[in-house]
KEKEDREN-940205 format. One record per atom (N, C-alpha, C, O): residue number from 1; atom name; x negated, y, z negated. Coordinates in Angstrom, 3 decimals, decimal comma, padded with zeros to 6 digits. Last residue first. Example, Ala and Ser with C-alpha at 12.3 -4.5 7.8 and 13.67 -1.06 7.14 Angstrom:
# KEKEDREN-940205
<node doke="2" kedren="N" east="-012,850" north="-002,250" up="-007,080"/>
<node doke="2" kedren="CA" east="-013,670" north="-001,060" up="-007,140"/>
<node doke="2" kedren="C" east="-012,900" north="000,030" up="-007,870"/>
<node doke="2" kedren="O" east="-013,409" north="001,138" up="-008,039"/>
<node doke="1" kedren="N" east="-013,190" north="-005,690" up="-007,800"/>
<node doke="1" kedren="CA" east="-012,300" north="-004,500" up="-007,800"/>
<node doke="1" kedren="C" east="-013,200" north="-003,300" up="-007,800"/>
<node doke="1" kedren="O" east="-014,236" north="-003,319" up="-008,465"/>
END
This chain:
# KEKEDREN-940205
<node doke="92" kedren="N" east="-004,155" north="005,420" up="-014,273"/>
<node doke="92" kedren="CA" east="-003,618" north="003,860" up="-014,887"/>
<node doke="92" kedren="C" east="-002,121" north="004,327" up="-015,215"/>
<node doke="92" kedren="O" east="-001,316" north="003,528" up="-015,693"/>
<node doke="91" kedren="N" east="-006,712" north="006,461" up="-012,498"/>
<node doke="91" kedren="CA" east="-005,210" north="006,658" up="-012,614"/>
<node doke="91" kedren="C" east="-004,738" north="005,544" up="-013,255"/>
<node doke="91" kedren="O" east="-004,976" north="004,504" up="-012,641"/>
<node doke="90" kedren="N" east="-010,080" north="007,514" up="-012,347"/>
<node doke="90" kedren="CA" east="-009,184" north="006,526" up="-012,219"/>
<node doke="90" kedren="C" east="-007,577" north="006,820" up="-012,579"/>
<node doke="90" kedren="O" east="-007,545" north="007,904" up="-013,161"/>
<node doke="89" kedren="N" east="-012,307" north="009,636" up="-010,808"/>
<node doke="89" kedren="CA" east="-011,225" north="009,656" up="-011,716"/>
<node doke="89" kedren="C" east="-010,588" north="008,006" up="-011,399"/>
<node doke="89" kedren="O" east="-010,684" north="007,463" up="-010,298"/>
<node doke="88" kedren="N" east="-014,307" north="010,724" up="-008,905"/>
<node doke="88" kedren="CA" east="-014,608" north="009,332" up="-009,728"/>
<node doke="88" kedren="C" east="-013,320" north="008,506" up="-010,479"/>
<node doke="88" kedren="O" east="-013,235" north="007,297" up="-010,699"/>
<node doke="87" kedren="N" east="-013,476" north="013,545" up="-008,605"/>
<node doke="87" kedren="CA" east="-014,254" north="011,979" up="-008,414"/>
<node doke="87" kedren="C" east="-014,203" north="011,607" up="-009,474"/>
<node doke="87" kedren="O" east="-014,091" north="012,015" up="-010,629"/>
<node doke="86" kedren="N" east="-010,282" north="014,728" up="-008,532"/>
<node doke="86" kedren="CA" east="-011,518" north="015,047" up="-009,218"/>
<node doke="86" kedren="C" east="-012,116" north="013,386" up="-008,720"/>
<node doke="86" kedren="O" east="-011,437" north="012,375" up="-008,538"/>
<node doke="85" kedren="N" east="-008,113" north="014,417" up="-007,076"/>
<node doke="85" kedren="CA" east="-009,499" north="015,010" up="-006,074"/>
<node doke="85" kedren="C" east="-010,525" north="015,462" up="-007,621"/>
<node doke="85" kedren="O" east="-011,328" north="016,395" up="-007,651"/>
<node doke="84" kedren="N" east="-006,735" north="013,346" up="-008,151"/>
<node doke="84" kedren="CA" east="-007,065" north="012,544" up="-007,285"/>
<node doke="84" kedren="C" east="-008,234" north="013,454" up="-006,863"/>
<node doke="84" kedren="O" east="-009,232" north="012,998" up="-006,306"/>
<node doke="83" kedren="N" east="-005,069" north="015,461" up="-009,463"/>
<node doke="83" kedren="CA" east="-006,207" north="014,872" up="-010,353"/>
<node doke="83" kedren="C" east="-006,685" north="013,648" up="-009,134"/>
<node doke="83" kedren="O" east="-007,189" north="012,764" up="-009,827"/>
<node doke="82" kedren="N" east="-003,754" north="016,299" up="-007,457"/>
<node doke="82" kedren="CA" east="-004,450" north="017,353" up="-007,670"/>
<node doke="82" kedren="C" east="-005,810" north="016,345" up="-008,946"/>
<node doke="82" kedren="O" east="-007,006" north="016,578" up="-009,122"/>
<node doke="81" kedren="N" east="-001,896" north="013,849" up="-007,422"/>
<node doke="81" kedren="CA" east="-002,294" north="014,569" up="-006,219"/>
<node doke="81" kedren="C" east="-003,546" north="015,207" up="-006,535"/>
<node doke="81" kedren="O" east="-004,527" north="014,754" up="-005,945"/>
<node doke="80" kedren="N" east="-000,495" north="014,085" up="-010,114"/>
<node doke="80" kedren="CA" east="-001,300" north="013,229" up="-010,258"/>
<node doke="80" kedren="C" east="-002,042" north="013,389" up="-008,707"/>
<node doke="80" kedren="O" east="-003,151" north="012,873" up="-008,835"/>
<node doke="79" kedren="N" east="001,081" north="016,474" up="-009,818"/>
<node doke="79" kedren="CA" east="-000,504" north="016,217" up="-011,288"/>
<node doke="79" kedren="C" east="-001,343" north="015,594" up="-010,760"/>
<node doke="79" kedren="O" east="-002,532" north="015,899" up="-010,668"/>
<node doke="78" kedren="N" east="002,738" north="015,673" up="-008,459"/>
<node doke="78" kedren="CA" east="001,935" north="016,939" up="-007,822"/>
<node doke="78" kedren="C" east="000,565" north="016,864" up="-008,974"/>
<node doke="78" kedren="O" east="-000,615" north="017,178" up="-008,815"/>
<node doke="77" kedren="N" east="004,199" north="014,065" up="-009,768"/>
<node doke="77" kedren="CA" east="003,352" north="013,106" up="-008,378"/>
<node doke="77" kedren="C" east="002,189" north="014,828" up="-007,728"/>
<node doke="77" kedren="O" east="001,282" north="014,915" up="-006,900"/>
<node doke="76" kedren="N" east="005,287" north="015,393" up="-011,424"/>
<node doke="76" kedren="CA" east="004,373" north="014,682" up="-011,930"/>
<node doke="76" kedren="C" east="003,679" north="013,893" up="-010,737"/>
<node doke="76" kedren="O" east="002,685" north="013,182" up="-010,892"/>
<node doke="75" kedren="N" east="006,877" north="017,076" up="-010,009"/>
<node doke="75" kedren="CA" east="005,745" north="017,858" up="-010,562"/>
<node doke="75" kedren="C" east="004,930" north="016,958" up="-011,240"/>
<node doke="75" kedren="O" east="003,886" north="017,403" up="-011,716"/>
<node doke="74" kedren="N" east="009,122" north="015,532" up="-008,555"/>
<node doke="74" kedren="CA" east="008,022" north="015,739" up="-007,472"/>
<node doke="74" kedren="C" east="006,721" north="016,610" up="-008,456"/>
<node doke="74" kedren="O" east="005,664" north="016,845" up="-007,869"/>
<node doke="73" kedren="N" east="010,288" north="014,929" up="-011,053"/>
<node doke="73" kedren="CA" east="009,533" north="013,847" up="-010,463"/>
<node doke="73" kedren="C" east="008,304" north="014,556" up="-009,161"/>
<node doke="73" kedren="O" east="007,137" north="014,232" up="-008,938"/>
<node doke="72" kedren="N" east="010,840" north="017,632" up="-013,106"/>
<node doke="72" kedren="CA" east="011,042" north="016,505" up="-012,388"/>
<node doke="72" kedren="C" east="009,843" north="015,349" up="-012,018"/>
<node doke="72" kedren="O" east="008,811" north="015,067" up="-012,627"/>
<node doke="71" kedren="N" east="008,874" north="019,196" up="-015,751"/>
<node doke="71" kedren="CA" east="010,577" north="019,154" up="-014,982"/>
<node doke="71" kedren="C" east="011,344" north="018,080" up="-014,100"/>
<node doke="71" kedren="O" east="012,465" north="017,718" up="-014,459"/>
<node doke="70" kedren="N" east="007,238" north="017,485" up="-018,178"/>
<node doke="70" kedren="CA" east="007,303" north="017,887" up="-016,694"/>
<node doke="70" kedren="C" east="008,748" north="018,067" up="-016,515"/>
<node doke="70" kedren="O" east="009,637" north="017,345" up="-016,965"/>
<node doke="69" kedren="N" east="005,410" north="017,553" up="-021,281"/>
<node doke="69" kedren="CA" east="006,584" north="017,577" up="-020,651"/>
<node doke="69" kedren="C" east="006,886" north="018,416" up="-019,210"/>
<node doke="69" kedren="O" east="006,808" north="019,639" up="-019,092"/>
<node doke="68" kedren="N" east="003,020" north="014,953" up="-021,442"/>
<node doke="68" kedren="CA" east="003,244" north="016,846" up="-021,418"/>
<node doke="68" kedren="C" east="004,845" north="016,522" up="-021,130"/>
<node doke="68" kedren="O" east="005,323" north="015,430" up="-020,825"/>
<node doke="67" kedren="N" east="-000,355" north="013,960" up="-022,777"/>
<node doke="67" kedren="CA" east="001,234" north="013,949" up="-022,819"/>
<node doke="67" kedren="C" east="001,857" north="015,585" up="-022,633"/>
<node doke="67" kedren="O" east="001,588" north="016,681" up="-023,125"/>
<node doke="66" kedren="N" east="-002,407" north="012,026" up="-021,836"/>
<node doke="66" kedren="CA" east="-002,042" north="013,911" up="-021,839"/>
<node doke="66" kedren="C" east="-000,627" north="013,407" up="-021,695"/>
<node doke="66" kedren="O" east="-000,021" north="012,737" up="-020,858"/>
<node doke="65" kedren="N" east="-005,667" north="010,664" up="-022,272"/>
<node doke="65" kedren="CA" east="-003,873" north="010,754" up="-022,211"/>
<node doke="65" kedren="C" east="-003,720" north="012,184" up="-022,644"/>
<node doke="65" kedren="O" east="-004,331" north="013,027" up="-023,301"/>
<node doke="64" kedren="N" east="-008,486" north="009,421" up="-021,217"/>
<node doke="64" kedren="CA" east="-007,797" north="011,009" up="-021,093"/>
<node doke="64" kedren="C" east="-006,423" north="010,424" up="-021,235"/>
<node doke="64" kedren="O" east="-006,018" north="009,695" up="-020,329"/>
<node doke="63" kedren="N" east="-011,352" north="007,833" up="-021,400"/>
<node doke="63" kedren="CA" east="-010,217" north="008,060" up="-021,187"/>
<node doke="63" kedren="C" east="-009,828" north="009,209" up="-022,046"/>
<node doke="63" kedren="O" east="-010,352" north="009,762" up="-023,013"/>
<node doke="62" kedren="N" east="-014,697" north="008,210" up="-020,514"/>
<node doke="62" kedren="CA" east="-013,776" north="008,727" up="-021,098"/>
<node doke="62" kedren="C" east="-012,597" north="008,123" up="-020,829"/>
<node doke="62" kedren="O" east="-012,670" north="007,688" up="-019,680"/>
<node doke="61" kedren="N" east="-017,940" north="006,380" up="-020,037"/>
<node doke="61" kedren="CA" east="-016,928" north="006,434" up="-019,818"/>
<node doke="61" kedren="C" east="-015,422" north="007,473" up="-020,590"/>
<node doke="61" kedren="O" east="-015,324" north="006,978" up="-021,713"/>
<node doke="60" kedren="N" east="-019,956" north="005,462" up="-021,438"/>
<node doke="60" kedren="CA" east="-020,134" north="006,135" up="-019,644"/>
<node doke="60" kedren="C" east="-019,018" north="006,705" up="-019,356"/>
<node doke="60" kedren="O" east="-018,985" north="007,540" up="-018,452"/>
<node doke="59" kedren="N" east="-019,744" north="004,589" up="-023,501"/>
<node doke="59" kedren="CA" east="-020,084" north="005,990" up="-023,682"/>
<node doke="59" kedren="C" east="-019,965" north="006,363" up="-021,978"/>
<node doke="59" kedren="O" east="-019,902" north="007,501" up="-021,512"/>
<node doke="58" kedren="N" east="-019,669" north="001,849" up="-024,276"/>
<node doke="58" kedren="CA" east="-021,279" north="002,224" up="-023,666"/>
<node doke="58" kedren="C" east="-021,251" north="003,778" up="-023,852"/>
<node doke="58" kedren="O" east="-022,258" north="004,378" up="-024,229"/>
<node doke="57" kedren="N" east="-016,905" north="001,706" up="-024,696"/>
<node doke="57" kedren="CA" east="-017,929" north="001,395" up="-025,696"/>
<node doke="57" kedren="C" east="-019,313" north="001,669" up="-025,542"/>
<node doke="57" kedren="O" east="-020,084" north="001,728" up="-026,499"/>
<node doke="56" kedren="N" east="-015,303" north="005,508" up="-023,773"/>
<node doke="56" kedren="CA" east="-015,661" north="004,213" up="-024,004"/>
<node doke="56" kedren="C" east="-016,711" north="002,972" up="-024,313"/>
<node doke="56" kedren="O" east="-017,810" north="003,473" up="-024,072"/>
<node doke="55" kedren="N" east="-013,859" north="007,692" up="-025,987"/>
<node doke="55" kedren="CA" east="-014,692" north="006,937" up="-025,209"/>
<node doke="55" kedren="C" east="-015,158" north="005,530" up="-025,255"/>
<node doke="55" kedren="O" east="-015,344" north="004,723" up="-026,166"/>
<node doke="54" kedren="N" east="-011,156" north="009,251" up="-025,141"/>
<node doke="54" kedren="CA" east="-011,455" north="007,953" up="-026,406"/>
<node doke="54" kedren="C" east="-012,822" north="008,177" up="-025,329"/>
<node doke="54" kedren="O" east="-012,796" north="008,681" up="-024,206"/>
<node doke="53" kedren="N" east="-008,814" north="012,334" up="-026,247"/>
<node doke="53" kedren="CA" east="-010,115" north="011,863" up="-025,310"/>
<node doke="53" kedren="C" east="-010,625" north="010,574" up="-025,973"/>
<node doke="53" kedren="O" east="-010,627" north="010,552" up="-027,204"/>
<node doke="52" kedren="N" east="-005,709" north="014,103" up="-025,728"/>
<node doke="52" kedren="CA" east="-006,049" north="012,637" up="-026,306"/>
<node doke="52" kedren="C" east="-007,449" north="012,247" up="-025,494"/>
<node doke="52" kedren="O" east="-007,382" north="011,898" up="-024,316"/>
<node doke="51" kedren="N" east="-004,031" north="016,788" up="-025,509"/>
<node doke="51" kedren="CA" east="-005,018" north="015,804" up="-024,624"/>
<node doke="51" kedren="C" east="-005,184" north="015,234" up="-025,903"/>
<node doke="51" kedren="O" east="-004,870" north="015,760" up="-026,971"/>
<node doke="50" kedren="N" east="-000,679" north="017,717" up="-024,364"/>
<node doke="50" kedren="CA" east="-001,653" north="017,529" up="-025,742"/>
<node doke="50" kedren="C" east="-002,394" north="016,786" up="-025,544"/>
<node doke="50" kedren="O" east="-001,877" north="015,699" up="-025,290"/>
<node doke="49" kedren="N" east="000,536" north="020,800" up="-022,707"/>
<node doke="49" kedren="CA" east="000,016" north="019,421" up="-022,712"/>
<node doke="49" kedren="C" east="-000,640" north="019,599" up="-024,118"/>
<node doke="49" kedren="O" east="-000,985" north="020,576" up="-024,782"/>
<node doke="48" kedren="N" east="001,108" north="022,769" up="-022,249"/>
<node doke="48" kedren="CA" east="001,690" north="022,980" up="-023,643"/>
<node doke="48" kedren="C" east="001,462" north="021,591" up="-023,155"/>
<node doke="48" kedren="O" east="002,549" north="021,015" up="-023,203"/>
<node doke="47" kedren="N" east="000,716" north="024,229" up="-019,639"/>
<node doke="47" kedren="CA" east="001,522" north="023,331" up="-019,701"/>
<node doke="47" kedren="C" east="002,302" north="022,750" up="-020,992"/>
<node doke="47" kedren="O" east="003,476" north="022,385" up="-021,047"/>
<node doke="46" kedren="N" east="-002,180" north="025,808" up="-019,646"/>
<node doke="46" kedren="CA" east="-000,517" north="026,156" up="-019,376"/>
<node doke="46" kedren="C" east="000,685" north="025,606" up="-019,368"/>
<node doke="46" kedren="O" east="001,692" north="026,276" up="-019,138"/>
<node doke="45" kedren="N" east="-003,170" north="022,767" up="-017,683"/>
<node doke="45" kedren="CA" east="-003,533" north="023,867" up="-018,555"/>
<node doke="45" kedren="C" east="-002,487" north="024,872" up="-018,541"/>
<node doke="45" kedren="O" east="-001,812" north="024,931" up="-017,513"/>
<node doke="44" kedren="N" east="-003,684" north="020,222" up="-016,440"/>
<node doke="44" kedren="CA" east="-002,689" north="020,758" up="-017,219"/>
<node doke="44" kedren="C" east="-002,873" north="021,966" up="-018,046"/>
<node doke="44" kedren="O" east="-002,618" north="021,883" up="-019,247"/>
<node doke="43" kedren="N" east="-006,017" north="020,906" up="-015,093"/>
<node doke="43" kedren="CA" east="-004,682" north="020,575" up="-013,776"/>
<node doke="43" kedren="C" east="-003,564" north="021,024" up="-014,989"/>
<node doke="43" kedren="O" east="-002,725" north="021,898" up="-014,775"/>
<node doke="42" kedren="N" east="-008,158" north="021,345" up="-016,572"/>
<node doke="42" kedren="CA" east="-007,343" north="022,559" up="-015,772"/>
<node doke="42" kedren="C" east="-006,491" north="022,365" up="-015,349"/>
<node doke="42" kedren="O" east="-005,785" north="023,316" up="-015,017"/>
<node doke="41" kedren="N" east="-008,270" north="018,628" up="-017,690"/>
<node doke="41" kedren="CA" east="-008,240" north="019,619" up="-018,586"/>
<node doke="41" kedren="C" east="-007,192" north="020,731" up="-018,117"/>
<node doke="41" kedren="O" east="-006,114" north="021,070" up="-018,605"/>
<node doke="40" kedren="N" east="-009,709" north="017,769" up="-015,001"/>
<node doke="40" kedren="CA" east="-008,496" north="017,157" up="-015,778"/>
<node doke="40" kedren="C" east="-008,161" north="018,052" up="-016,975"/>
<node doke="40" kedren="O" east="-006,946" north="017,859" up="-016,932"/>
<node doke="39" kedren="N" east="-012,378" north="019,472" up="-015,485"/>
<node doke="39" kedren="CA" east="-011,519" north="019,335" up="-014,336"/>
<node doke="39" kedren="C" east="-010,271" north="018,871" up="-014,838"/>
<node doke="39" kedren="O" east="-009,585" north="019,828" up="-015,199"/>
<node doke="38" kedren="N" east="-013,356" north="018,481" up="-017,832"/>
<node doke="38" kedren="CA" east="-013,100" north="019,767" up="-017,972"/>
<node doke="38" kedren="C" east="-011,693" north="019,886" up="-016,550"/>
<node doke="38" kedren="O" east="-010,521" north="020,246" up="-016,655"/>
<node doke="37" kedren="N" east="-014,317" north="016,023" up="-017,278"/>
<node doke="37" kedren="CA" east="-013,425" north="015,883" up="-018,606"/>
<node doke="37" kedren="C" east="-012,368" north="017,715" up="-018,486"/>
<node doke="37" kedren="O" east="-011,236" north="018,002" up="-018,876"/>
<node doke="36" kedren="N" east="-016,328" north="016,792" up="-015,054"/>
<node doke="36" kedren="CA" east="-015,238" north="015,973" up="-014,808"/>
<node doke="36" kedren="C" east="-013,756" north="016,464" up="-016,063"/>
<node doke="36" kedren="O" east="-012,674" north="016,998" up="-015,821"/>
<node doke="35" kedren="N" east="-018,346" north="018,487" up="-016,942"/>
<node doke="35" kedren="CA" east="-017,711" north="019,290" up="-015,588"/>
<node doke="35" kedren="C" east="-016,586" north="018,340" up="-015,235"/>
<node doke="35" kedren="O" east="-015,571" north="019,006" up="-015,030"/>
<node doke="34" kedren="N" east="-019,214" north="016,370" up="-019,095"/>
<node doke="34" kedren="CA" east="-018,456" north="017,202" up="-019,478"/>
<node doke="34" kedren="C" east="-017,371" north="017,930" up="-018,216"/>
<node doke="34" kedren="O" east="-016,144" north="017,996" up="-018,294"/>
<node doke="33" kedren="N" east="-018,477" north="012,773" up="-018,186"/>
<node doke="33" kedren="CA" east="-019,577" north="014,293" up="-017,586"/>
<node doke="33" kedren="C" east="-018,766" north="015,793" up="-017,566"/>
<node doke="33" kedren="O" east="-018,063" north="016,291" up="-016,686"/>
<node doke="32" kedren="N" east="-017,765" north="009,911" up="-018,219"/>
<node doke="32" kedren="CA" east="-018,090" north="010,911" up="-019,260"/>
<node doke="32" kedren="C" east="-019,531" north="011,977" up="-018,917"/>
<node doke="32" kedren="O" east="-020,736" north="012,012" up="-019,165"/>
<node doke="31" kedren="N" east="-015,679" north="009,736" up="-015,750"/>
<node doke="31" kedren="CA" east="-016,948" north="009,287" up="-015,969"/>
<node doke="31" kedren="C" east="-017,257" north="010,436" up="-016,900"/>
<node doke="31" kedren="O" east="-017,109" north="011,621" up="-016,601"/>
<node doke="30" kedren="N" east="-011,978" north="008,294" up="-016,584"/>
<node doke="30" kedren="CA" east="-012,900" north="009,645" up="-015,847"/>
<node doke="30" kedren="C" east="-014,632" north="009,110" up="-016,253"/>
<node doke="30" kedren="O" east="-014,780" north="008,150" up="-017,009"/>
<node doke="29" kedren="N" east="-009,017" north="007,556" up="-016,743"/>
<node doke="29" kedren="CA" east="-010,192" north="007,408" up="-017,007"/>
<node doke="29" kedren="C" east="-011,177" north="008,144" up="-016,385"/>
<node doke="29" kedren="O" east="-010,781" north="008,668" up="-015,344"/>
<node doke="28" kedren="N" east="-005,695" north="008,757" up="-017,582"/>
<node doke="28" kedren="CA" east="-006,749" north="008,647" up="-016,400"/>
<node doke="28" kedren="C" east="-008,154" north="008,053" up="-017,124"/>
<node doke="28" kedren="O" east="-008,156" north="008,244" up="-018,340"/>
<node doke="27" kedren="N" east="-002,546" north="008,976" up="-017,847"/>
<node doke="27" kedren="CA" east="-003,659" north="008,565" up="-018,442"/>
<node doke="27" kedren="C" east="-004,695" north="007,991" up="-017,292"/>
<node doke="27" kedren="O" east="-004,542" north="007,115" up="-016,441"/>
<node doke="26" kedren="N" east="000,143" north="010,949" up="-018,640"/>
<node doke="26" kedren="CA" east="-000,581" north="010,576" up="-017,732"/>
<node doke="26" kedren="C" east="-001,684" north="009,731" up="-018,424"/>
<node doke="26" kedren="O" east="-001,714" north="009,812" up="-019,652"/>
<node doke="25" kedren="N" east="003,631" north="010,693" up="-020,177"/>
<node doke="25" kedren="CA" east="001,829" north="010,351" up="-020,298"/>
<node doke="25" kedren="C" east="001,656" north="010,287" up="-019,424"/>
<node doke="25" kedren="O" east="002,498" north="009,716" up="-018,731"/>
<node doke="24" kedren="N" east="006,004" north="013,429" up="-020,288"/>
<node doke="24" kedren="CA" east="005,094" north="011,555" up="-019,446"/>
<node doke="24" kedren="C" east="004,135" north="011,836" up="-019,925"/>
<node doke="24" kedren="O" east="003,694" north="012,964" up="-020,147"/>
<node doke="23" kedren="N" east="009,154" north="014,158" up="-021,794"/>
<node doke="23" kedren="CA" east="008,030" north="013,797" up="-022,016"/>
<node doke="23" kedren="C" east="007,217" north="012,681" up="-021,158"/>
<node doke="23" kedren="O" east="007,474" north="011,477" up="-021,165"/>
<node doke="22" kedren="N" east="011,308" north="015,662" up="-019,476"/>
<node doke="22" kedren="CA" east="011,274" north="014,826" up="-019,470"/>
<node doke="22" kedren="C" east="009,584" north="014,667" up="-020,510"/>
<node doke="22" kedren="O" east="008,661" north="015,144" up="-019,851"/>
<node doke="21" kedren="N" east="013,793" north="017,488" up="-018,181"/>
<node doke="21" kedren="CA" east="012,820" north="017,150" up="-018,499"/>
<node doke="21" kedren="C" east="011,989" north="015,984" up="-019,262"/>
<node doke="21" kedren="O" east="012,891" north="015,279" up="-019,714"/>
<node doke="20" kedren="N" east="015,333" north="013,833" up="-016,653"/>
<node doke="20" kedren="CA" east="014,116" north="015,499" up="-016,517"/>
<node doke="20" kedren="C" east="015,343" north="016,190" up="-017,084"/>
<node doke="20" kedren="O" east="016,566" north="016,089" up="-016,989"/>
<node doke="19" kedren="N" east="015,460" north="010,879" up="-017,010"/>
<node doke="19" kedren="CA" east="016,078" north="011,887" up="-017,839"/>
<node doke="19" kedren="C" east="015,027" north="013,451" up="-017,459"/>
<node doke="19" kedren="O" east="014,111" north="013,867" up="-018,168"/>
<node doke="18" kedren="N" east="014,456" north="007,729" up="-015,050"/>
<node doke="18" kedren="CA" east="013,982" north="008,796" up="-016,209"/>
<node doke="18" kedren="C" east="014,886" north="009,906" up="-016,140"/>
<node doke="18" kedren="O" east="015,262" north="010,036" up="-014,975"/>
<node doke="17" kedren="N" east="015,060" north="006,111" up="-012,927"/>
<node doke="17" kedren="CA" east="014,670" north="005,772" up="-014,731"/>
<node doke="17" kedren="C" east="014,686" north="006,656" up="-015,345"/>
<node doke="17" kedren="O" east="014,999" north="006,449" up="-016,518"/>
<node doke="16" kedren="N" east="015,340" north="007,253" up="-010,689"/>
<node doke="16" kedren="CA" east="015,909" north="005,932" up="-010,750"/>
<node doke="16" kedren="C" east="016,099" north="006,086" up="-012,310"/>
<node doke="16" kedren="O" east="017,213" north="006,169" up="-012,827"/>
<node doke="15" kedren="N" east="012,795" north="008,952" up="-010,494"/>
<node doke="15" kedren="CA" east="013,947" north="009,688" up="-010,126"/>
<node doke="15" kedren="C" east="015,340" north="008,664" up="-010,856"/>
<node doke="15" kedren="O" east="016,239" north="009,237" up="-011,474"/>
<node doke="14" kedren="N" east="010,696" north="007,262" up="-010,812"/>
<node doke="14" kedren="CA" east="010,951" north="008,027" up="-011,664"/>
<node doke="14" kedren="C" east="012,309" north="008,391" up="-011,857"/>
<node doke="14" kedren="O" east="012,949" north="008,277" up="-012,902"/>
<node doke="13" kedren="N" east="011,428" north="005,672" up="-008,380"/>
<node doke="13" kedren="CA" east="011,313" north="005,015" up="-009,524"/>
<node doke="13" kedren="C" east="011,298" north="005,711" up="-010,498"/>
<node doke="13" kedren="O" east="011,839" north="005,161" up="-011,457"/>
<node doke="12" kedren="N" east="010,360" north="007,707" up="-006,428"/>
<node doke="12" kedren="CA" east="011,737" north="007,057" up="-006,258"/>
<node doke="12" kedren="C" east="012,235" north="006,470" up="-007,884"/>
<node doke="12" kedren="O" east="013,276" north="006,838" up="-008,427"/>
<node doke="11" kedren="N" east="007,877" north="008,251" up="-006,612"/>
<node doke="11" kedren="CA" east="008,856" north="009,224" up="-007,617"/>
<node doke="11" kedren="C" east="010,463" north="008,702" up="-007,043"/>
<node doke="11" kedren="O" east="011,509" north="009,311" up="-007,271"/>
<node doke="10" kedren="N" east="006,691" north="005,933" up="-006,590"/>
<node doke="10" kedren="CA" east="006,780" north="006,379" up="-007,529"/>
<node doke="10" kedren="C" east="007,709" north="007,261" up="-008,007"/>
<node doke="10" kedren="O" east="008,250" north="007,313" up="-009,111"/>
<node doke="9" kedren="N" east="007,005" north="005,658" up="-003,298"/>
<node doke="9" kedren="CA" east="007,881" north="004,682" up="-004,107"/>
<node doke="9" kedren="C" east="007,856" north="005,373" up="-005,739"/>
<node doke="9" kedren="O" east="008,969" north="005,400" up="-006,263"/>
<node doke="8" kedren="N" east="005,742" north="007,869" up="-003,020"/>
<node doke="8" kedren="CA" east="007,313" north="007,863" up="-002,663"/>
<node doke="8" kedren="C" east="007,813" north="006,611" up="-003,536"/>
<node doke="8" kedren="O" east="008,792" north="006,600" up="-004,283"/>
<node doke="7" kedren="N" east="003,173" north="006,915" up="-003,893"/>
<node doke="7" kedren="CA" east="003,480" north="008,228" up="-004,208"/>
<node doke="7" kedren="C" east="005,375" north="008,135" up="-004,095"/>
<node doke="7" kedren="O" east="006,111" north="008,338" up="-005,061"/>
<node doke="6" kedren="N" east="002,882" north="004,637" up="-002,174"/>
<node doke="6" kedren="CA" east="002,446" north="004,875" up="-003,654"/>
<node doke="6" kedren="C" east="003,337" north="006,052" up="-004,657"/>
<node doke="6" kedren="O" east="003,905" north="005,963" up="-005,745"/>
<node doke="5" kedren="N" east="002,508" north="005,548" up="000,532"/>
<node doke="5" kedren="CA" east="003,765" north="004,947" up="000,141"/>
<node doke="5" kedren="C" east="003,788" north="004,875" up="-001,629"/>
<node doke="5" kedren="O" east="004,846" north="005,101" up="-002,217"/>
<node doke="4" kedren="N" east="000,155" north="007,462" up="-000,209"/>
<node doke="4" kedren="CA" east="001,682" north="007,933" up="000,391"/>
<node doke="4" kedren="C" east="002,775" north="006,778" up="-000,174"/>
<node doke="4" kedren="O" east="003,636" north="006,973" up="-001,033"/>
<node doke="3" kedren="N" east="-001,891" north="005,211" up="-000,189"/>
<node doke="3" kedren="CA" east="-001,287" north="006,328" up="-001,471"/>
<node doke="3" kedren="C" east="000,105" north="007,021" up="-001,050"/>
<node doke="3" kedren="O" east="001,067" north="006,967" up="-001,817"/>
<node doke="2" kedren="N" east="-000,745" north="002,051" up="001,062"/>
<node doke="2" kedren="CA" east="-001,760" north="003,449" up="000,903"/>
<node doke="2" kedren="C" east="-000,583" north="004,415" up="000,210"/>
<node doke="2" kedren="O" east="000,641" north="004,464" up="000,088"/>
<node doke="1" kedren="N" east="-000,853" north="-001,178" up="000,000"/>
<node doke="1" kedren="CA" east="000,000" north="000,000" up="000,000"/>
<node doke="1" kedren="C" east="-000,901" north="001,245" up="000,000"/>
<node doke="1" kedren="O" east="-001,696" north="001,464" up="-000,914"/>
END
């Protein structure tokens, strides 16, 4: 499945399940390099998000939960768009 269909089937499935507004976790993994951790930081910034940082057991690694409250479905497939272009990032 390439990211497009990814994306439509997702906010089909949001649209289907969920109540907007709405509290979502995002949760990304990222490579522990302050300029990355910072990038993911900006996408929700203004948002009245609440970040959550773990690292992971070697340290190479960050995870990131950000719980925020979004209006619909097309503003959480627009998060997750804009956190695709930080490298390296993972999406879970």
């Amino acid at each position: 499945m390439n990211k497009e269909d990814f994306y439509i089937k997702l906010k089909t499935t949001l649209e289907e399940t969920t109540s907007f507004p709405t509290k979502y976790l995002f949760k990304f993994i990222v490579p522990n390099i302050d300029k990355k951790i910072l990038q993911v930081e900006e996408i929700f910034n203004h948002l009245g998000a609440v970040m959550e940082t773990k690292p992971s057991k070697n340290g190479n690694y960050i995870s990131i939960s950000i719980h925020v409250v979004m209006k619909d479905a097309s503003q959480i497939i627009e998060k997750y768009r804009e956190a695709e272009k930080v490298e390296g990032i993972i999406s879970l």
